[in-house]
N, C-alpha and C positions, 0 to 999 in steps of 0.2 A: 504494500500500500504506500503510493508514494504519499509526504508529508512535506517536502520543500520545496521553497521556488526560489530558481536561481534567478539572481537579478544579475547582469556583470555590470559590473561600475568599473569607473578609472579610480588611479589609486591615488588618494586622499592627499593633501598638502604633508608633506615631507614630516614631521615632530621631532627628526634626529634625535630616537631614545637610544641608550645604552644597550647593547646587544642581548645583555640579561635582561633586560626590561622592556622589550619590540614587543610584546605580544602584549602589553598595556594600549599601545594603539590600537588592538583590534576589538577588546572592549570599550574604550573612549569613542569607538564608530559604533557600538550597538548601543542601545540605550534599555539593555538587560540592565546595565548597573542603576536604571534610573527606579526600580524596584527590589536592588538587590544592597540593603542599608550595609554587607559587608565592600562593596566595591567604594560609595560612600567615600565609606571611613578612610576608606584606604587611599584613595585619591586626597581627601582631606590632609590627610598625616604627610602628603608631599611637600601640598604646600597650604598650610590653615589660612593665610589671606585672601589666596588667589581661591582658592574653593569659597572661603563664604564670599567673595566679589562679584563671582563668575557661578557657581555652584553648576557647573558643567566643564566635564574632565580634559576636554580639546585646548582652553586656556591656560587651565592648569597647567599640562606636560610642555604646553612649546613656551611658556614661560619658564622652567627650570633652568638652573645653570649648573653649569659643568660641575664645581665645585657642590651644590646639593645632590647631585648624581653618586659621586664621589660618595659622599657623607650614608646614602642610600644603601648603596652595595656593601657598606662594612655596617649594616645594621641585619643582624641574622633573623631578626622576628622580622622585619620588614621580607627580609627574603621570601621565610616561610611562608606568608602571608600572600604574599603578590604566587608564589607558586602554588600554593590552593583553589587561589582564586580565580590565577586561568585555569587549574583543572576543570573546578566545578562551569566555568565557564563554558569551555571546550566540549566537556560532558552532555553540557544543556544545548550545546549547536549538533552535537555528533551525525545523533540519526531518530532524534525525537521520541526515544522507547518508554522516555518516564511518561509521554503525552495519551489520555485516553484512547483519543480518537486512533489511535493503532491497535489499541486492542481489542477491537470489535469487526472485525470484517464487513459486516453486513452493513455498517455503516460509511464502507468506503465511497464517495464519492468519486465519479470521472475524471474531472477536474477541478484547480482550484476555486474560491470560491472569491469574484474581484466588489471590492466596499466601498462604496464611492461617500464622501461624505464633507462638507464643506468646512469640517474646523477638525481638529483632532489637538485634544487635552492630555499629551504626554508625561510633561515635566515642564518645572513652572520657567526653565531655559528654555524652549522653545515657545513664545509667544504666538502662538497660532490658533487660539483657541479663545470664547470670550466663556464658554459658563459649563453649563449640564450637558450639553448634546456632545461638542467638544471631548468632556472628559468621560462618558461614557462610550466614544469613539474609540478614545485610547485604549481604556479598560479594554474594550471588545477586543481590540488590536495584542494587546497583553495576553489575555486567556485563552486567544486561540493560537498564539505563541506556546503558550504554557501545556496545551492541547494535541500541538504538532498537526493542528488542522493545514489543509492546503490553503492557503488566505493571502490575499494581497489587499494592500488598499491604496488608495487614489484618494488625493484632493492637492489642494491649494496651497505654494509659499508663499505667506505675506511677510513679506518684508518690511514692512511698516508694523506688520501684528496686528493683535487690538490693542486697545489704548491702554494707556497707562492712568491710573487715578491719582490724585492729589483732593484733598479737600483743605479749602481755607480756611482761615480763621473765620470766616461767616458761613460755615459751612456750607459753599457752594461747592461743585464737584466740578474741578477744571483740567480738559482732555491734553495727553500730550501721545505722541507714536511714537514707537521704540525703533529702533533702528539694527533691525537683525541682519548681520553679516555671515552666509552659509559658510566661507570658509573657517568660522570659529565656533561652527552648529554642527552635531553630527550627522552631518550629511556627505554623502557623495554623489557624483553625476551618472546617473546610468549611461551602461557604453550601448551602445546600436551594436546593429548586425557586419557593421564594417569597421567595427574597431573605434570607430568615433563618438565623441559627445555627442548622446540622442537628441533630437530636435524634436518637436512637431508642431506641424504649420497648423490651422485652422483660418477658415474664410471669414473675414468682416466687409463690411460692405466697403467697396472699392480696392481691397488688401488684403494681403493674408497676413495673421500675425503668428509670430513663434515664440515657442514657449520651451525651455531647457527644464531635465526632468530630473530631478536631485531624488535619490533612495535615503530613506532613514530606516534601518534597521531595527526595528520594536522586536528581538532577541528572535525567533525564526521568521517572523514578518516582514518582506519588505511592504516598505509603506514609502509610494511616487508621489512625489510633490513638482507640479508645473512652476513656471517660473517667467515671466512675461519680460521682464527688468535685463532685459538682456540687448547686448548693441545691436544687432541686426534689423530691431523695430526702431518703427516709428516713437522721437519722444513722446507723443500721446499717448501712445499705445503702452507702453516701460512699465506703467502704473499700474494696469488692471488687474493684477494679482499684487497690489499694495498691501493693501488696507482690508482687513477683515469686517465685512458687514458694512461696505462704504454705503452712503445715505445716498447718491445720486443713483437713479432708476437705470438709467443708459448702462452707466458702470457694472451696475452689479448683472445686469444682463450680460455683460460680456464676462464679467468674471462665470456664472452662471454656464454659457456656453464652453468657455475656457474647462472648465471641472469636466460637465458633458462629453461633447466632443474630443475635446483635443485627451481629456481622461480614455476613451477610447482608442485613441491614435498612440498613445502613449503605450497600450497594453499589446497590441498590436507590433509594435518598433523595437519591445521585448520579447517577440513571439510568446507573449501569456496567452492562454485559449480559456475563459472562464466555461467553469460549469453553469455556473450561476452569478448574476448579476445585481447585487445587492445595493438599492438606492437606498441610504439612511437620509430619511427627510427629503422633499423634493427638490434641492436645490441644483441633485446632478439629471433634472429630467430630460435634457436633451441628450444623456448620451443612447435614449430610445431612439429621436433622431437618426442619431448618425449611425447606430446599428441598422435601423429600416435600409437608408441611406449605402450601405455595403452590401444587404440583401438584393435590392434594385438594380444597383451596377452588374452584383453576380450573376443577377436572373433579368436580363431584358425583359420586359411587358409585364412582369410583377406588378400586381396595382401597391402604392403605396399602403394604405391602410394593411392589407393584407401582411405586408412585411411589418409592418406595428404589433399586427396580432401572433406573429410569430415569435419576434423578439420579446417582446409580452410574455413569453412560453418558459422564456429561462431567469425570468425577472424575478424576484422580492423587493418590498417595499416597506420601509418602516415608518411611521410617522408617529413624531412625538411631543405634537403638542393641541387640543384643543383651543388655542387664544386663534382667533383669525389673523393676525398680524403674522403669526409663524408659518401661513403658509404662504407660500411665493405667488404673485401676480404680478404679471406684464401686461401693458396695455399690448394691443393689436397691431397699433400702427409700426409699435418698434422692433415685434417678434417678424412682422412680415419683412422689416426693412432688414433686417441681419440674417435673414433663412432667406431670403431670396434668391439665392445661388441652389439651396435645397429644395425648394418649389418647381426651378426650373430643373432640378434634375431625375427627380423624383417624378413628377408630372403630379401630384397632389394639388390642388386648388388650397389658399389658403384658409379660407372660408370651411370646406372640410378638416383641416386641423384646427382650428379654432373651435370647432364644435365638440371634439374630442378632448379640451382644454376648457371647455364650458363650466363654470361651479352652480353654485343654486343660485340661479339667475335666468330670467326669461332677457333680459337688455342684449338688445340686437350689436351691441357694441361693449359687451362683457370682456372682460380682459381674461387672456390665457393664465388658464390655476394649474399650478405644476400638480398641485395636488390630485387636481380630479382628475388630469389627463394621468400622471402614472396610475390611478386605482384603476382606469379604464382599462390597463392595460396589462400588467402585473400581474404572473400566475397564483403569488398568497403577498399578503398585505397584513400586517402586524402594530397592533400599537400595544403600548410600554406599561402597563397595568391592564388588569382585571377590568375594572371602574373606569379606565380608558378606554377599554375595550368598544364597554358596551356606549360611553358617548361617542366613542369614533362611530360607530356602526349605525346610532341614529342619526351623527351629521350628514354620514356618505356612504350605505347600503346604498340608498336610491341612484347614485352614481357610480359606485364601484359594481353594482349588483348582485352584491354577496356580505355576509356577515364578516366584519372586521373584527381578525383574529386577535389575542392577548399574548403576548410574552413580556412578563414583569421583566423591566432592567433591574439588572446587579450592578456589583462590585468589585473589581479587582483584589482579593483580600492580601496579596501580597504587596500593591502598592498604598492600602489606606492603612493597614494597621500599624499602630504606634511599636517601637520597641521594648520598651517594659513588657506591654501586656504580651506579643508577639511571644518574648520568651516563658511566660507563664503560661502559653498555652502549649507549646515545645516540649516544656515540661511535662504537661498533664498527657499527652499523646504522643509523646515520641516521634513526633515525626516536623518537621517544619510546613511553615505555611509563607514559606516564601513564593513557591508559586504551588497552582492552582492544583488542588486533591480530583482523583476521581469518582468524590460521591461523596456521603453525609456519614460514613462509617466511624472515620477513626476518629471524627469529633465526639464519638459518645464518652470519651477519655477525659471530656471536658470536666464533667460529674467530680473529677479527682483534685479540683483547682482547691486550694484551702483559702476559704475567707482571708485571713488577714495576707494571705500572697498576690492575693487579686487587687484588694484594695490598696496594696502597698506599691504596686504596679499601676491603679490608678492615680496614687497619689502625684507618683514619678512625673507621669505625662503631663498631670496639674501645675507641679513643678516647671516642666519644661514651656509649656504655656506661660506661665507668669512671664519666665526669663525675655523669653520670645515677646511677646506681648509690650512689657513695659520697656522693650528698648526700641520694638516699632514707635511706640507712643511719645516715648523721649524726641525721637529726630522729627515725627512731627508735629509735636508744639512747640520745639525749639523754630522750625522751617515760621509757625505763628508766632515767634516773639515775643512768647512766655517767658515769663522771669523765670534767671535760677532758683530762686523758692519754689517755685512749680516744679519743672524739670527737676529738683530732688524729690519733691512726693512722686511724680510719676513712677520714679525707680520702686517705689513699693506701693501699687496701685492695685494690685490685686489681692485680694487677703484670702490666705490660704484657707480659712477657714471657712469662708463665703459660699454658699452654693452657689455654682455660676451658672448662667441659661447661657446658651450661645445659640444667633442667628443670624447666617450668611448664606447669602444669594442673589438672582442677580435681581435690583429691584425694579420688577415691575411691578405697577400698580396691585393688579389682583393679587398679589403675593402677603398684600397688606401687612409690610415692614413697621410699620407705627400701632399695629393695632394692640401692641403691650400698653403704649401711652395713649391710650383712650381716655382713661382717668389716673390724670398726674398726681393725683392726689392720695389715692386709690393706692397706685403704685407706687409713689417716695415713701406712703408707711409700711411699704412690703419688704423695698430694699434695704431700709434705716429700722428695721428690729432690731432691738440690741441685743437679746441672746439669740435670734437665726439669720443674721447678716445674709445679705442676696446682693449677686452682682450677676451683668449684664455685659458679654459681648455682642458688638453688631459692626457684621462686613459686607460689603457686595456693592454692586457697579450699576448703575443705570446707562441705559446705551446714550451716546452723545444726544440723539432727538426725542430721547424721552423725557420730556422736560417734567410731566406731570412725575414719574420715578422721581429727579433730580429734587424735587422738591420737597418729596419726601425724608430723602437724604438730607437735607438741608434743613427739615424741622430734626428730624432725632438728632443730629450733631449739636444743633441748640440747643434741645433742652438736655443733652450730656454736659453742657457747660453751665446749663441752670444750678442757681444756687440748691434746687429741690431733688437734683438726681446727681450733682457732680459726684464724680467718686464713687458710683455704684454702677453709672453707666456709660461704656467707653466705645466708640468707634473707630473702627480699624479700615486705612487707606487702602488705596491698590488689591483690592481681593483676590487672591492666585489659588493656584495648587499647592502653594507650601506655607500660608494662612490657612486654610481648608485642612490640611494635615495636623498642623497643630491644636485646630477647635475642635476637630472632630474626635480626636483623642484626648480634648484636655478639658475641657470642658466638665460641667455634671448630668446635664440634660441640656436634651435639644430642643428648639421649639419651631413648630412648622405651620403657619396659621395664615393659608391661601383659601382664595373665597372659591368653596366647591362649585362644581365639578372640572377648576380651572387648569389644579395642578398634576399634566400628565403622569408622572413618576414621582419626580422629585428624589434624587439618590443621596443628597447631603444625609439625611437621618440614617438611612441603611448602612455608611459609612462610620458614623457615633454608634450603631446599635453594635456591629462589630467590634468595637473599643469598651462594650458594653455600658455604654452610654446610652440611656431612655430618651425615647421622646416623649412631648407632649404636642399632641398636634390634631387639626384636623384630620377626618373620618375622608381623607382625599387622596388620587393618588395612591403609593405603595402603600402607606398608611392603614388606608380602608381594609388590604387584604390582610397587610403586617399586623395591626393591633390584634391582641389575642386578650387582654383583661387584665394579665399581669406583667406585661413589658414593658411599660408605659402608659400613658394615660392619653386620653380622647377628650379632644374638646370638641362641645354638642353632640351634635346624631347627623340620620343619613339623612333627613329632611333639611334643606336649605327654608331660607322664608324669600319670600317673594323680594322684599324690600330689603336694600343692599344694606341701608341705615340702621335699619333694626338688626338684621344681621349683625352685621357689625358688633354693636351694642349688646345683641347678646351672648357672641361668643366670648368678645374680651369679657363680662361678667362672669363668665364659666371658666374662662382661662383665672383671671383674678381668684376664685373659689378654689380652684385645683391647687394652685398656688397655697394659697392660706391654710386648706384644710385639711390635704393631703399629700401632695409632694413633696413643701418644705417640713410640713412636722416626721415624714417618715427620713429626710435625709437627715436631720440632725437629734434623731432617738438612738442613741447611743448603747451598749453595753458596758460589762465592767472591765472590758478589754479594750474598751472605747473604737468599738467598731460598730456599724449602723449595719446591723444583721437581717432588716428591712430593706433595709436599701439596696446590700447586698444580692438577694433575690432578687428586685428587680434587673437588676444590671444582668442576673445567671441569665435571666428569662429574655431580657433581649439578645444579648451575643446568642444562643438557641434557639431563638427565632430567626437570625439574622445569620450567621456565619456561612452555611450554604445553600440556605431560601433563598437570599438575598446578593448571591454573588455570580459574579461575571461566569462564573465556573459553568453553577446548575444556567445561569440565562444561557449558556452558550448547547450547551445537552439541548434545549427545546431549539434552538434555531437550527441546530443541526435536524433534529429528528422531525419537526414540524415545519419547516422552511429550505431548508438547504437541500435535505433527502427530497422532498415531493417535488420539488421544482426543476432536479437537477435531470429527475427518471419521471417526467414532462408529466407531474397531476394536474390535471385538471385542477380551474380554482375551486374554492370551496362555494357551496351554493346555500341556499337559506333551506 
């Protein structure tokens, strides 16, 4: 059963390592180590400035100097260490025998399986990613690494990223772009079939634009990234793979197509053959297009549609969000002016594609919904919960014409867990959870963890939070012009003793980021008890044109400075994957309080419940299937109210109640070992609900058995 795909790349910018040390470059090009905390360390221990500057290994090594080389080689634990570590490295590329998917025959797939998808959330080094879809692209990308599944994936280098956040002293949120250079990213250029830097062209009206196709290695995955920014275009054109999620309509169309097409052209210029065709989220829906578009040229008098509904035959589609905002539309006039080179070749009228792009709309001038054209077309179609399921299925059964399937996203459990707890579960099972297990078995081991080692592992992460936390916080109110009096309280701004909530995400309005401060009043005598002290992190990014987000951002950062909440509640800039790592392990409880039925998944909580961190949250999303009664607590029920107001008003009174009369009294009921043996439970109850319910592992077992297998050996879609 084959399990790899070769990509050939040219060989990487030179690092001139030490001969004992050359095989450090070949991990610095995979980013196994971006989940493996022993590579880490070990890159750290080279050089501790350049890692926390850079926290990605490619700067680190071509920064070393001769004389720290020197110092390297006559250190025998460093030796040992670095020689481990390519073993197990070496080990995990060999022939993929630790990965499931080999050990089942029946599950072997044809070919691999290609992921097209517009952001991918790795490691908080590569900026190409703005939130949840992003980093549940990675995970995927990760577990089927872990898996030895055949997997490739496709998308976009934005060289500009997404934005970087700053908030000011008035807490507005003010946008800046990062400036990623691939040659200090682990990346390399895939070669073509002639030895050369691969290209590929793609037609825009009047031009063709090229796009150069960089591999990142996600440890057996490669994962192509286009690249537009290159001399041979047009300066207009340099930009279109800039900026992730750019706001001009034009742009992101072309970036759109770029993903599509040229992600086709791109699989092709590698000789890849997918089995199957996996769109996450509509943003790669043209490369149905330009597969039609290769069926056509091969079959003269093919009618176009016809080849839609063939390439349709090898498709999956996943869609992962209920807001109408998240799904793509194009007006008419712009889709026809950039495919017109495809109209004429195809012989398709545009008017017939446009109809197959039609959403719930009778308007004779309805703009193309990436959405509805891939359900149209697409052999299984998948959204990201239960509860998603079934509102996916009542927005677009009538237009996909088939029930829209559920597969709950997970979790990567080797890139979210903290280390404390990570070795306390090592312990209790014997086995590591670095990367992904084949099944729910050898967590029954968990049962052996002993209270005071679990909580003493949570404490650690708690720990590591504060450190973390209050030296974010120091640079920036210093960047605000706080006095040194301030600037030394921040150094001890989080009290150990404190239950802390933590809640980060990206803010969009439905997500209802303020609805703790509904009643200030309410809340400062929840924070300021003096025998059950409460504190509040809050992180996350509103997109540049959400201004109604930004402004939410802009009251909590206020009243965090109000005399009525300073010091209980603090907001954290820039929200990444390695903020996300520290909350979600350091934290006490999570809180997750989006106005139902809005929030598809939501995986930030799945992530703390692994850490064995509870939530508190609505009945939405994973939540609704994940709450079991003793994991965490449920604010209101599955009834929403009509009126958003009331709503509102009555879940923050429920949220406030849970608070007062049972979450904070059960975390600080102590014993005579001064351990909260209540609390404790909770926390067993969610890491076992959560460790492989809720992960990348089990998600990736149902895409294979219910998506990947049906579509690859041509099932018919599923019908009501």
């Amino acid at each position: 059963m084959s399990t790899s795909i070769r990509v050939p790349t040219l060989p990487a910018h030179d690092l001139a390592l030490p001969p004992a040390f050359e095989g450090l470059a070949d991990i610095a090009y995979n980013l196994w180590w971006s989940w493996t905390p022993r590579a880490s360390q070990l890159f750290a221990r080279i050089d501790s400035a350049a890692w926390a500057r850079h926290r990605n290994p490619i700067p680190v090594l071509r920064g070393v100097d001769t004389a720290r080389w020197v110092d390297l080689a006559a250190d025998e634990d460093f030796n040992v260490d670095v020689s481990r570590l390519l073993d197990e490295f070496n080990r995990y590329l060999a022939n993929g025998s630790g990965g499931w998917y080999r050990s089942n025959e029946d599950r072997a797939l044809p070919g691999p399986v290609a992921y097209f998808c517009a952001e991918y959330g790795i490691h908080e080094s590569m900026q190409i990613y703005s939130g949840g879809l992003g980093v549940l692209a990675g995970d995927h990308l990760k577990s089927a690494s872990d898996a030895s599944l055949p997997f490739i994936g496709v998308g976009l280098l934005y060289r500009r990223g997404y934005f970087r956040q700053q908030i000011d002293a008035d807490g507005h949120q003010e946008h800046s772009q990062p400036d990623l250079d691939p040659a200090s990213l682990p990346l390399r250029r895939a070669r073509g079939a002639d030895g050369l830097p691969l290209m590929v062209s793609v037609e825009m009206p009047g031009r063709a634009v090229q796009a150069a196709v960089w591999v990142a290695h996600v440890g057996r995955v490669p994962l192509l990234l286009l690249d537009t920014d290159v001399p041979v275009n047009d300066p207009s054109d340099r930009p279109i793979t800039h900026i992730l999620y750019v706001r001009g309509r034009e742009m992101r169309l072309c970036q759109e197509i770029m993903l599509g097409v040229g992600g086709v052209r791109a699989l092709r210029g590698l000789g890849v053959e997918p089995a199957v065709w996996h769109l996450n989220e509509g943003h790669s829906a043209f490369m149905l297009l330009e597969r039609a578009r290769e069926l056509v040229h091969a079959e003269p008098g093919l009618a176009a549609e016809e080849a839609l509904r063939r390439v349709g035959r090898t498709s999956a589609f996943t869609i992962h969000t209920p807001v109408p905002a998240g799904n793509e539309v194009f007006e008419r006039a712009l889709v026809a002016r950039d495919f017109a080179a495809w109209f004429a070749e195809t012989g398709m009228a545009p008017g017939a594609l446009f109809e197959l792009g039609r959403g719930h709309t009778d308007d004779p001038e309805a703009p193309f919904d990436m959405t509805a054209f891939v359900l149209r077309h697409a052999a299984r179609a998948n959204a990201v919960s239960q509860l998603h399921g079934r509102t996916a299925t009542e927005t677009w059964q009538s237009v996909a014409g088939h029930p829209i399937d559920a597969i709950t996203n997970g979790v990567h459990v080797g890139t979210w867990l903290g280390r404390p707890i990570r070795r306390v579960y090592r312990q209790a099972i014997g086995t590591s959870l670095n990367n992904d297990l084949d099944g729910p078995e050898p967590l029954e081991g968990l049962e052996n963890i002993d209270d005071a080692e679990l909580w003493a592992a949570h404490l650690q992460q708690k720990r590591e939070l504060k450190e973390f936390m209050e030296g974010r916080l120091e640079r920036q109110f210093a960047r605000h012009g706080e006095s040194p009096t301030t600037l030394r309280e921040v150094r001890d701004a989080l009290d150990p003793d404190a239950l802390v909530i933590g809640f980060a995400r990206r803010f969009a309005t439905y997500k209802r980021a303020d609805l703790l401060f509904r009643d200030e009043a309410r809340l400062a005598a929840i924070l300021h008890h003096a025998d059950r002290p409460v504190q509040v992190i809050i992180a996350g990014k509103a997109h540049p044109a959400d201004r109604p987000g930004q402004r939410v951002i802009q009251r909590i950062f206020g009243l965090s400075r109000d005399d009525q909440l300073q010091g209980r509640v603090f907001v954290l800039e820039d929200y990444d994957i390695r903020i996300a790592k520290f909350l979600v392990g350091g934290v006490d409880i999570w809180l997750n309080n989006p106005r139902r039925p809005m929030e598809a998944s939501g995986t930030s909580g799945m992530k703390a419940a692994i850490n064995g961190i509870p939530s508190v949250s609505i009945l939405d999303g994973w939540w609704d299937e994940g709450y079991d009664g003793v994991n965490g607590w449920a604010i209101g029920d599955r009834e929403p109210d009509g009126d958003e107001e009331a709503q509102d008003d009555a879940d923050a009174a429920e949220l406030y109640r849970l608070l007062e009369e049972e979450i904070i009294p059960r975390f600080f009921e102590r014993d005579a070992d001064g351990l909260p043996r209540a609390w404790l439970e909770t926390m067993r109850a969610a890491v076992n609900a959560s460790l492989w319910q809720f992960s990348t592992a089990r998600m990736l077992t149902e895409y294979v058995d219910r998506l990947y297998l049906p579509v690859a050996r041509g099932a018919e879609p599923v019908t009501a």
